[in-house]
C-alpha positions in Angstrom: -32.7 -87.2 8.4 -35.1 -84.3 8.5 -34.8 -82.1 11.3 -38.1 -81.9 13.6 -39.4 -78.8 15.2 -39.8 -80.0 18.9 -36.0 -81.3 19.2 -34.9 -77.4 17.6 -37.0 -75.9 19.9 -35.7 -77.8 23.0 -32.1 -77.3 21.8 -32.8 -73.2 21.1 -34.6 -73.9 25.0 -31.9 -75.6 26.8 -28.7 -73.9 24.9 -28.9 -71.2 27.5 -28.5 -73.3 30.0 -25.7 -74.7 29.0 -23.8 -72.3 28.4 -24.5 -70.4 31.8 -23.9 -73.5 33.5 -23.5 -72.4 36.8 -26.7 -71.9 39.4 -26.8 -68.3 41.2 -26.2 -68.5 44.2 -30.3 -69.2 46.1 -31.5 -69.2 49.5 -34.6 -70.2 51.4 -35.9 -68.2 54.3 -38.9 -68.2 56.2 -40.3 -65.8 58.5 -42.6 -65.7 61.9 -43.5 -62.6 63.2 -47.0 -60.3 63.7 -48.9 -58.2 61.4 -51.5 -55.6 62.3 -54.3 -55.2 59.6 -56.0 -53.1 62.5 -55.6 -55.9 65.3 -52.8 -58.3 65.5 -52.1 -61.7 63.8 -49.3 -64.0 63.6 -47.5 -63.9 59.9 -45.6 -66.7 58.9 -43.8 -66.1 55.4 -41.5 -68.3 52.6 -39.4 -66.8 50.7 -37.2 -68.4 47.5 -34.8 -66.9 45.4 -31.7 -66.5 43.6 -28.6 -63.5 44.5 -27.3 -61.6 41.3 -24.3 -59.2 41.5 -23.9 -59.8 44.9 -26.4 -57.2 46.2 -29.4 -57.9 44.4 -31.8 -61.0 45.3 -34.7 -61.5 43.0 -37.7 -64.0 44.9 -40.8 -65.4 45.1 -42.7 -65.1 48.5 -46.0 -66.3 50.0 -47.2 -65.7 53.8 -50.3 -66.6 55.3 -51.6 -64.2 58.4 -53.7 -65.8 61.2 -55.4 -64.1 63.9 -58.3 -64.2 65.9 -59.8 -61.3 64.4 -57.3 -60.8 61.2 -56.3 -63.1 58.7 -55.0 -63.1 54.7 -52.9 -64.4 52.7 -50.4 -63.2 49.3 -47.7 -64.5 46.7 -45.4 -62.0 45.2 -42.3 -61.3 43.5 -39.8 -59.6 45.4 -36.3 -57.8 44.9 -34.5 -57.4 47.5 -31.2 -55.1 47.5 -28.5 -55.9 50.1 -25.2 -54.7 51.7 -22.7 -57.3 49.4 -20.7 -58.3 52.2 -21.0 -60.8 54.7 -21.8 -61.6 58.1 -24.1 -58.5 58.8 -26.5 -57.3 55.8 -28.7 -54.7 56.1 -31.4 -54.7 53.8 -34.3 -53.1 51.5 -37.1 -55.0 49.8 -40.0 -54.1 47.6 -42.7 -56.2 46.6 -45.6 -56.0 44.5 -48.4 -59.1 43.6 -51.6 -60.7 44.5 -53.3 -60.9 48.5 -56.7 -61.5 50.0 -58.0 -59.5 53.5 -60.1 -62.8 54.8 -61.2 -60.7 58.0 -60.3 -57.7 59.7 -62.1 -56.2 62.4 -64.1 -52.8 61.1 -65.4 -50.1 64.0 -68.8 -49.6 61.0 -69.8 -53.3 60.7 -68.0 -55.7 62.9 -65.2 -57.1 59.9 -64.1 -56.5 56.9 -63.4 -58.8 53.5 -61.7 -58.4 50.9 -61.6 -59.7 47.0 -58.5 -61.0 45.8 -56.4 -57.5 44.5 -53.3 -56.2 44.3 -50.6 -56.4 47.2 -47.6 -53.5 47.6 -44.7 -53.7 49.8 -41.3 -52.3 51.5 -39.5 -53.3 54.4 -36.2 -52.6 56.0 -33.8 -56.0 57.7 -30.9 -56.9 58.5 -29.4 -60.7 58.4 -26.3 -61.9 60.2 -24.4 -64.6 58.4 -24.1 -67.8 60.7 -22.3 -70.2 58.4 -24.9 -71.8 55.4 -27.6 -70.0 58.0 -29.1 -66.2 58.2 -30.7 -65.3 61.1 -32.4 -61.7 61.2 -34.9 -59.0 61.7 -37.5 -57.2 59.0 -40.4 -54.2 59.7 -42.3 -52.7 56.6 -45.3 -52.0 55.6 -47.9 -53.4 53.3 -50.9 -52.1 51.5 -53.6 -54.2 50.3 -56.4 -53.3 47.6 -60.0 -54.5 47.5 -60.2 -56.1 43.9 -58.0 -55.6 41.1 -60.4 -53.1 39.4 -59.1 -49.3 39.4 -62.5 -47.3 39.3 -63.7 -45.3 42.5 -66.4 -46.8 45.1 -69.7 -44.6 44.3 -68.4 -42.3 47.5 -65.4 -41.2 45.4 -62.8 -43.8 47.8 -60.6 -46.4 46.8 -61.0 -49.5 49.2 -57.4 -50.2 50.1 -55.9 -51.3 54.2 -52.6 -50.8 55.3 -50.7 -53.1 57.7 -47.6 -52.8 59.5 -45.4 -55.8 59.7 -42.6 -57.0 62.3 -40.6 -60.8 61.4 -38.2 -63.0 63.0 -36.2 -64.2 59.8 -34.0 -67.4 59.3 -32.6 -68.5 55.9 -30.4 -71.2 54.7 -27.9 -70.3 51.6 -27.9 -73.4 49.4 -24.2 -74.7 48.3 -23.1 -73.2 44.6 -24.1 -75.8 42.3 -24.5 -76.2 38.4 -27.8 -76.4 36.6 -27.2 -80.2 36.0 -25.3 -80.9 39.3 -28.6 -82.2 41.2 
């Protein structure tokens, strides 16, 4: 019997797997807090990903930011470096991906919008352990850019708004598991 491509290609796929059949261990936070992108708004935030070495989480985030005069939205990857014990963890994160300034008030024409462009961003934490749960604190800051495009405004600026950032966090560590163990 010949050997078809599609059944090599998943076996050379799932192999991997198999062999590293244990899951990292994963968590699922979310996040409530204020950010200022010149006035206040209320950020709510997701966050999913997986813990390597013990210190090192590697995740993908989205938050949404409404306000009555500020709002936007962003999905990023994110790697987050933490103290490897547990019950209190202090932590760093840096992020970098897409977001989108909907509104934010502007002293020159009443708001501001932005095109979808490139997001950066840091913050500092710290979670306390509570059993499967995390409870804890974050402040950073975040920079957002006007359009993906690098070139200069005809003034010689490039469009880019800052916002500082203050969250509530609470997480739940999922049980270690096996790929296959769902």
């Amino acid at each position: 019997m010949p050997v078809r491509p599609a059944a090599l290609v998943l076996l050379l796929t799932l192999s991997p797997l198999a062999a590293w059949a244990d899951l990292p261990p994963h968590q699922l936070d979310g996040a409530l807090g204020t950010a200022v992108i010149v006035a206040p708004g209320t950020m709510l935030s997701g966050r999913f990903g997986f813990e390597f070495f013990g210190f090192l989480t590697v995740s993908l985030r989205a938050f949404g930011i409404l306000g009555a005069s500020s709002q936007a939205w962003g999905a990023f990857p994110e790697l987050r470096l933490h103290y490897p014990g547990h019950l209190v963890k202090p932590y760093l994160t840096v992020a970098t991906g897409v977001a989108q300034v909907l509104a934010a008030p502007s002293p020159a024409d009443g708001s501001v919008h932005f095109a979808l462009g490139l997001f950066l961003a840091t913050s500092l934490g710290v979670a306390i352990e509570l059993g499967q749960f995390d409870l804890g604190a974050e402040g950073g800051i975040q920079v957002y850019a006007d359009g993906f495009h690098a070139t200069l405004f005809p003034d010689g600026t490039f469009r880019a708004m800052p916002a500082g950032v203050a969250l509530f966090t609470f997480g739940y560590r999922f049980p270690k598991r096996g790929w296959f163990d769902w």
